[in-house]
C-alpha positions in Angstrom: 2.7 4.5 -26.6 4.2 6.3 -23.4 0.5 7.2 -22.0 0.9 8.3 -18.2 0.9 5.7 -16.0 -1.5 5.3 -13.0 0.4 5.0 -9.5 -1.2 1.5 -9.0 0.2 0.2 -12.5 3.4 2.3 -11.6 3.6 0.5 -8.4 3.4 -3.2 -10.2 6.2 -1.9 -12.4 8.5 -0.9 -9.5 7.6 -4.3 -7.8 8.8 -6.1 -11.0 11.6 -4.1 -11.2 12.9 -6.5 -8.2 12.2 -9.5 -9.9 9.5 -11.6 -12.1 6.8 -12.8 -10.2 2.9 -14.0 -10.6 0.5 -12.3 -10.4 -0.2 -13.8 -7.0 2.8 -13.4 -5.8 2.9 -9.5 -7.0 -0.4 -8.9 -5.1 1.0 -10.9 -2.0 3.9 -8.7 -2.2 1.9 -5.5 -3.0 0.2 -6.6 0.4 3.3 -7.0 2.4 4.9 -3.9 1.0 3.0 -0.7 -0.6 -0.5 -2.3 0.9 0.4 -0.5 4.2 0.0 2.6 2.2 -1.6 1.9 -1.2 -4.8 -0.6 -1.4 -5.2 -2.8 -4.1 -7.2 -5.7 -5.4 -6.6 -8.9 -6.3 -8.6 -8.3 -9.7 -6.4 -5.0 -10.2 -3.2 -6.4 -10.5 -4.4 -8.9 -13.3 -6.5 -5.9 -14.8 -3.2 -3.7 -14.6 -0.6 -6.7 -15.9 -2.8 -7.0 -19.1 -2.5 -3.5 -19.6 1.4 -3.2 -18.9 1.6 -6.2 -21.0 0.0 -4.3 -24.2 1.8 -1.7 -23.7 5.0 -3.7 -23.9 5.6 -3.0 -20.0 5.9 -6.4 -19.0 6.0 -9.7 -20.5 3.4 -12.4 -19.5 4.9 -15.9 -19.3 3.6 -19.3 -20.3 0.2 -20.5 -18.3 1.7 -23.2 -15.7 -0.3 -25.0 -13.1 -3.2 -23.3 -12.3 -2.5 -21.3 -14.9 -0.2 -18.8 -12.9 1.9 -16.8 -14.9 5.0 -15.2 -14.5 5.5 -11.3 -15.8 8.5 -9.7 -16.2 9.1 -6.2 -17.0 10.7 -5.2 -20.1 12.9 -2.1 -20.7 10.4 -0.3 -21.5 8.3 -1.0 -18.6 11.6 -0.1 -16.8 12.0 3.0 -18.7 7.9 4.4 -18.0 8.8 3.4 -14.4 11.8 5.5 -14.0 9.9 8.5 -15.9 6.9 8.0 -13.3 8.9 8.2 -10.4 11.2 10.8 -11.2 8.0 13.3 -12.0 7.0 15.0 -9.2 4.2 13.5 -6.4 1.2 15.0 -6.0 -0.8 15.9 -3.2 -2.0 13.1 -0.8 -5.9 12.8 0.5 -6.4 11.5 4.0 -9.1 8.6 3.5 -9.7 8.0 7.2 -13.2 6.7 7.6 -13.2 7.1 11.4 -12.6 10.7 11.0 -16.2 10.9 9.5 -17.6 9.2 13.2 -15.7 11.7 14.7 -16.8 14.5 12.5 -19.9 13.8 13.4 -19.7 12.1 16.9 -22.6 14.5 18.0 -25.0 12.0 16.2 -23.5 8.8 17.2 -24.7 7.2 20.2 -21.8 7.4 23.5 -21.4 4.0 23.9 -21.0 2.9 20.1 -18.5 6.0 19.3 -16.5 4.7 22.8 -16.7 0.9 21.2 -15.6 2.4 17.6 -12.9 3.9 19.1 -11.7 1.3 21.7 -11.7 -0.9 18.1 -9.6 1.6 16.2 -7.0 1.8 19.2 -6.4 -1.8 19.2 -6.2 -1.7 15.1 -3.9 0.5 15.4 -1.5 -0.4 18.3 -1.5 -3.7 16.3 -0.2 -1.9 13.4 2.6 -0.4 15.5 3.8 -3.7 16.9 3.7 -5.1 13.6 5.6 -2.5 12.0 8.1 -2.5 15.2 9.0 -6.2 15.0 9.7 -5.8 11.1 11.9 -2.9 10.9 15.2 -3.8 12.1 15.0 -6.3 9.3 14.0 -4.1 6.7 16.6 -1.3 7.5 18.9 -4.3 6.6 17.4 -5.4 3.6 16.2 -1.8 2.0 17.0 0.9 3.3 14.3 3.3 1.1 11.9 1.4 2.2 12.3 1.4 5.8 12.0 4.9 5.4 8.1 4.2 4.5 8.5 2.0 7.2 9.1 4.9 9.5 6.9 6.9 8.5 4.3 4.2 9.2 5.6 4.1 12.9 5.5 8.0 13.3 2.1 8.0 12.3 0.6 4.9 14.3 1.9 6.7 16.9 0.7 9.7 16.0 -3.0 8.5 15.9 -2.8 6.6 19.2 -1.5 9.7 21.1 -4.6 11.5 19.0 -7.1 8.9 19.9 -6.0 8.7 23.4 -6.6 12.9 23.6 -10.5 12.7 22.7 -12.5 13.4 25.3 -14.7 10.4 25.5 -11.6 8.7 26.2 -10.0 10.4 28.8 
């Protein structure tokens, strides 16, 4: 039964590994934590803790009020995540839909390409402050996971000093 996991139900595992949770709270933390980096749905995570459970990854609790239920990962699910992470990562694919505007900024009209970008600078900027004002407190907590953190910074950064370079807004 030791079928390769997928990085999302991988992701769920690692999560777990830090304590039981719902599988509200899981996606809430998911959100807080790897959605910087990973996306996810709501549906997934329910989708992937039925799975891990059949496999004999996690254990579903008891329905409580409003029928929330608590999984916990078992050794085994332990074991699959260790195995997952220790394999090597593969390659990583830029999904950055306003790289397709500018791709093909010749057929988009000046003023909306100037608006879309004016809109992705302040998505971004925001990013980077929210990511500044969190990671004193996560070097403290976890340092691995600061280091995502960082990375996060560098690269909010990186795109600002990029979008600030293209020539419709200079």
């Amino acid at each position: 039964m030791s079928r390769e996991l997928n990085a999302t139900a991988a992701s769920l595992l690692g999560l777990l590994a830090w304590r039981p949770m719902s599988g509200w709270e899981l996606y809430a933390e998911f959100e807080h934590t790897i959605g910087h980096f990973w996306s996810i749905t709501r549906s997934q995570v329910y989708r992937e803790l039925q799975t891990l459970a059949e496999r004999g990854y996690v254990e579903l609790g008891e329905s409580g009020a409003r029928e929330r239920r608590v999984s916990t990962i078992t050794p085994a699910g332990r074991e699959a995540f260790n195995a997952w992470i220790a394999r090597m990562p593969g390659a990583e694919q830029i999904r950055f839909p306003f790289l397709l505007t500018v791709f093909f900024a010749e057929a988009v009209p000046p003023a909306v390409l100037r608006q879309a970008t004016i809109e992705q600078r302040r998505t971004h900027a925001a990013r980077l402050d929210g990511y500044l004002a969190q990671i004193d407190e996560v070097r403290a907590k976890a340092p691995a996971p600061s280091l995502a953190l960082d990375f996060g910074i560098a690269y909010e950064r990186a795109v600002l000093a990029w979008i600030d370079a293209l020539p419709w807004m200079r």
